[in-house]
ZAMARGU-4260 file (C-alpha; in steps of 0.2 Angstrom, whole numbers, plus 5000, padded with zeros to 4 digits):
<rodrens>
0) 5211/5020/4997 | 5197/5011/5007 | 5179/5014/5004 | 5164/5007/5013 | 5154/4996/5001
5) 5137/4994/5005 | 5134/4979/4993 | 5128/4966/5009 | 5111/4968/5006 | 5108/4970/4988
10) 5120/4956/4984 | 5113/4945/4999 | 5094/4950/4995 | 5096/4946/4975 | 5107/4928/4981
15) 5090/4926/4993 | 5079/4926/4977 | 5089/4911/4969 | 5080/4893/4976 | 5063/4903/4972
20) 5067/4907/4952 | 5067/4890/4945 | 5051/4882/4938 | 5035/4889/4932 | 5019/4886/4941
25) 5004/4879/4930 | 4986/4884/4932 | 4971/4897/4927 | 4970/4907/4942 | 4984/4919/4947
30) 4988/4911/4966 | 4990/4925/4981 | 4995/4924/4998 | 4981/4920/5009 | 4985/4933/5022
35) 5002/4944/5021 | 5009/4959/5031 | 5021/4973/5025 | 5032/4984/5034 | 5047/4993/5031
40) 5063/4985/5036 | 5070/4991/5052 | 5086/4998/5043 | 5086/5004/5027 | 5103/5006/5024
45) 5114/4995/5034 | 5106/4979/5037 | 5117/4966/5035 | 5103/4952/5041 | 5094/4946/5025
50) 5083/4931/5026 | 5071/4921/5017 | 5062/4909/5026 | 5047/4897/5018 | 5042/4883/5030
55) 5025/4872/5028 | 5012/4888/5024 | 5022/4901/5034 | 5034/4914/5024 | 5044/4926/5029
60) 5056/4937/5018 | 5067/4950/5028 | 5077/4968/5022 | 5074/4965/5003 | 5072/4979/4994
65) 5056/4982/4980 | 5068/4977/4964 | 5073/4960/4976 | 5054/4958/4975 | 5055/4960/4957
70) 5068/4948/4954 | 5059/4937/4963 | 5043/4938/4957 | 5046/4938/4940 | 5059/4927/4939
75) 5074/4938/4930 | 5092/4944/4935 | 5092/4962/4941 | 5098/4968/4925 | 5083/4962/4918
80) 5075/4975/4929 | 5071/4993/4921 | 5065/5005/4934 | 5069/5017/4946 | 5083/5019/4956
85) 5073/5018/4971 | 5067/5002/4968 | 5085/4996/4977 | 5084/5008/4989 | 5070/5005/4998
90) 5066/4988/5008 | 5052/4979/5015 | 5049/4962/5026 | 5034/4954/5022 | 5027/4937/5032
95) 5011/4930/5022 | 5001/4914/5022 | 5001/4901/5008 | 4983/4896/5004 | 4978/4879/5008
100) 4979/4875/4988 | 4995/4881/4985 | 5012/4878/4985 | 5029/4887/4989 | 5033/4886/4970
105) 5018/4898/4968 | 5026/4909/4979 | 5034/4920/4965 | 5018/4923/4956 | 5011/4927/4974
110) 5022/4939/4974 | 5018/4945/4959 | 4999/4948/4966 | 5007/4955/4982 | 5018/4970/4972
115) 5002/4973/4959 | 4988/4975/4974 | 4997/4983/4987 | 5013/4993/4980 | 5002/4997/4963
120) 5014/4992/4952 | 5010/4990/4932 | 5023/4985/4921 | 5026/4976/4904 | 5040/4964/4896
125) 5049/4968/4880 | 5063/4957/4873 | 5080/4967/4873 | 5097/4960/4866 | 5111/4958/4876
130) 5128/4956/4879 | 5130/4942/4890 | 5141/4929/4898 | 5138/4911/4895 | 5145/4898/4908
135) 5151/4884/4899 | 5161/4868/4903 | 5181/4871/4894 | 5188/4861/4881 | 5199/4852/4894
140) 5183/4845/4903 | 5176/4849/4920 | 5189/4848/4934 | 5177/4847/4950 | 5167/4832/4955
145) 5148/4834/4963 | 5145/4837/4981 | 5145/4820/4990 | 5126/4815/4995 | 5112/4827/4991
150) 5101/4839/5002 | 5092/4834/5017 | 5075/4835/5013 | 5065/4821/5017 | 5060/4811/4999
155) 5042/4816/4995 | 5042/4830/5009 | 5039/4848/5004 | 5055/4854/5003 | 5056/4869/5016
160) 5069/4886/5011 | 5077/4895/5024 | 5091/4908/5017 | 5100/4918/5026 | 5114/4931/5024
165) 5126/4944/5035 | 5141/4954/5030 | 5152/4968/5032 | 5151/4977/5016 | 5169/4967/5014
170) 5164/4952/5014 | 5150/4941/5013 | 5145/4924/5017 | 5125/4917/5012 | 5116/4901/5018
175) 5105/4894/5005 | 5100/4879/5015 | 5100/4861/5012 | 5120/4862/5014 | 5121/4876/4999
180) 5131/4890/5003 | 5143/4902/4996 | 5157/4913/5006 | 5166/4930/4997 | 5179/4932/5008
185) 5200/4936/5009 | 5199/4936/4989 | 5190/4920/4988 | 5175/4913/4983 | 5169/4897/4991
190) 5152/4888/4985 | 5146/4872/4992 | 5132/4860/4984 | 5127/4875/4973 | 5118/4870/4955
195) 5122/4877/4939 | 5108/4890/4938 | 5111/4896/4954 | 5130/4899/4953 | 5127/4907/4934
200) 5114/4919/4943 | 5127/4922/4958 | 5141/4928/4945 | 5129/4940/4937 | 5127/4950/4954
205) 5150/4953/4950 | 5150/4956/4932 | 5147/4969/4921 | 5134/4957/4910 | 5123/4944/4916
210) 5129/4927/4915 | 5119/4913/4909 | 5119/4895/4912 | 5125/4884/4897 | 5132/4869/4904
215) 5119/4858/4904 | 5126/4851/4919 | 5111/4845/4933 | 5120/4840/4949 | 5127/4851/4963
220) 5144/4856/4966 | 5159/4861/4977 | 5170/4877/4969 | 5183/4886/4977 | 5190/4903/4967
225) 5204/4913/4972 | 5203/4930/4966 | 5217/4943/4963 | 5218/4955/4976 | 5216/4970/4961
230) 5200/4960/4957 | 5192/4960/4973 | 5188/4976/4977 | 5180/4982/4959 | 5170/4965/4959
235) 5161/4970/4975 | 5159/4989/4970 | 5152/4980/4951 | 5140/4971/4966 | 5134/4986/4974
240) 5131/4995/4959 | 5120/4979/4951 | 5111/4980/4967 | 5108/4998/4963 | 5118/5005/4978
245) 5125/5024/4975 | 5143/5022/4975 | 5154/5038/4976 | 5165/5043/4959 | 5180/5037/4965
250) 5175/5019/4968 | 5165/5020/4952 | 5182/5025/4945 | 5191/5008/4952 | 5179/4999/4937
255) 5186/5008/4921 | 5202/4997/4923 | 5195/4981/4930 | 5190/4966/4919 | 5174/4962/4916
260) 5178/4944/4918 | 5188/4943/4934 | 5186/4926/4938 | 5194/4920/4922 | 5206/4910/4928
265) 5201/4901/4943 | 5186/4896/4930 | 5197/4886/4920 | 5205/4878/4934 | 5186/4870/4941
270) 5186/4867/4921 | 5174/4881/4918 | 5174/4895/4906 | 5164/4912/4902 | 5159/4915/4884
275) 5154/4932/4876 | 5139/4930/4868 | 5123/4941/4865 | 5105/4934/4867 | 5090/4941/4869
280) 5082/4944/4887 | 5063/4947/4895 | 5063/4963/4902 | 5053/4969/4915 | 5048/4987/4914
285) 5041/4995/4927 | 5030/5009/4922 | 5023/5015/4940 | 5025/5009/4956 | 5021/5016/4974
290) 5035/5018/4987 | 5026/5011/5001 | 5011/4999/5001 | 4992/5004/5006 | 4984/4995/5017
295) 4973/4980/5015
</rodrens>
């Protein structure tokens, strides 16, 4: 039985959000965008053409949806998100300016600033418990060696992000720049020069917990997973439905078998492993938000 799985642009969108989740800007003032525009994205249900896009002062984010922006903005997995469903139903491109004092590493708290002034949205953090994966190296040691050279950037240049991402529904495949990428494809997984964080975050968008990165290792990194064919699908329909895509009850009903930890074994060939643990999360909780922003 086949189902169409519209899983491109939540999984693609959240994968988007990964190079801007990793430090923590200092400073009093809260930083905004100098000038920014919004507009709903031109399809709200297909698009399969995700991008993120940050060079010099100029940014451009396309077909993320209000719970991408949330992710992004506050620096959490999508489960970490408590909100409405339409918060993953309904997307938006923005392009904005970064002011002359800031810095693309601000641009999640501009973000922040962006979703507060024009969507209207208050919200609050608790600390929640929960049951999560932690990606560790296996008793055996690790079995892959780190990608040869490093990224492109010039040395002391600001680092410029350009992400992109298309797919089918059945597959997927995500540039994150600088050489990173992953592919999901013909029941496997290939990721090129991808940290740590970044591939812990990317296994969280498949699995029924988030996945958290214990490894402690700093360098980038070339894996290639094969997945069983039995895994494939429900790890794309667990993708969608992280995403907050509607599924119908019988793909829904593809997950009451499946593992909750599919990759399992072509883990502990690269000479990784997942362990079950429980720790306590930030939770952003959205208390109201607008469905479309007002205008400056």
């Amino acid at each position: 039985m086949l189902f169409k799985i519209p899983v491109t642009t939540a999984l693609a969108g959240a994968l988007a959000c990964c190079l801007l989740t990793g430090g923590i800007s200092s400073g009093q003032t809260r930083p905004e965008f100098e000038v920014a525009s919004i507009r709903p994205s031109s399809d709200q249900v297909n698009q399969v053409n995700v991008g993120v896009r940050i060079s010099g002062a100029q940014v451009r984010i396309t077909a993320m949806s209000l719970k991408d922006y949330i992710v992004t903005a506050y620096r959490v997995m999508p489960q970490q998100v408590d909100g409405p469903e339409w918060l993953a139903q309904v997307r938006f491109d923005v392009a904005g300016k970064i002011p002359d004092a800031g810095s693309p590493e601000q641009m999640p708290e501009m973000l922040q600033a962006l979703l507060a002034d024009r969507f209207k949205l208050t919200m609050h953090r608790e600390s929640r418990e929960f049951q999560v994966y932690a990606l560790i190296v296996g008793k055996g040691g690790l079995k892959i060696q780190e990608s040869p050279g490093d990224r492109t950037d010039a040395p002391g240049a600001p680092a410029a992000v350009d992400v992109a991402a298309g797919g089918d529904g059945r597959s997927v495949a995500v540039d994150l720049g600088g050489g990173a990428s992953f592919t999901l494809a013909n029941n496997r997984l290939d990721a090129r020069k991808m940290t740590m964080p970044a591939f812990a975050d990317m296994l969280t968008r498949f699995f029924d917990r988030p996945v958290v990165d214990a490894t402690g290792l700093t360098g980038r990194f070339d894996l290639t997973l094969d997945i069983a064919p039995e895994e494939y699908t429900p790890m794309m329909i667990r993708a969608a439905v992280n995403g907050g895509v509607p599924m119908p009850p019988q793909a829904l009903r593809l997950l009451d078998g499946a593992s909750g930890d599919p990759l399992s074994p072509a883990l502990q060939n690269a000479g990784l492993m997942l362990e079950r643990r429980r720790a306590p999360l930030d939770v952003i909780v959205v208390e109201s938000m607008l469905k479309a922003p007002i205008e400056n």
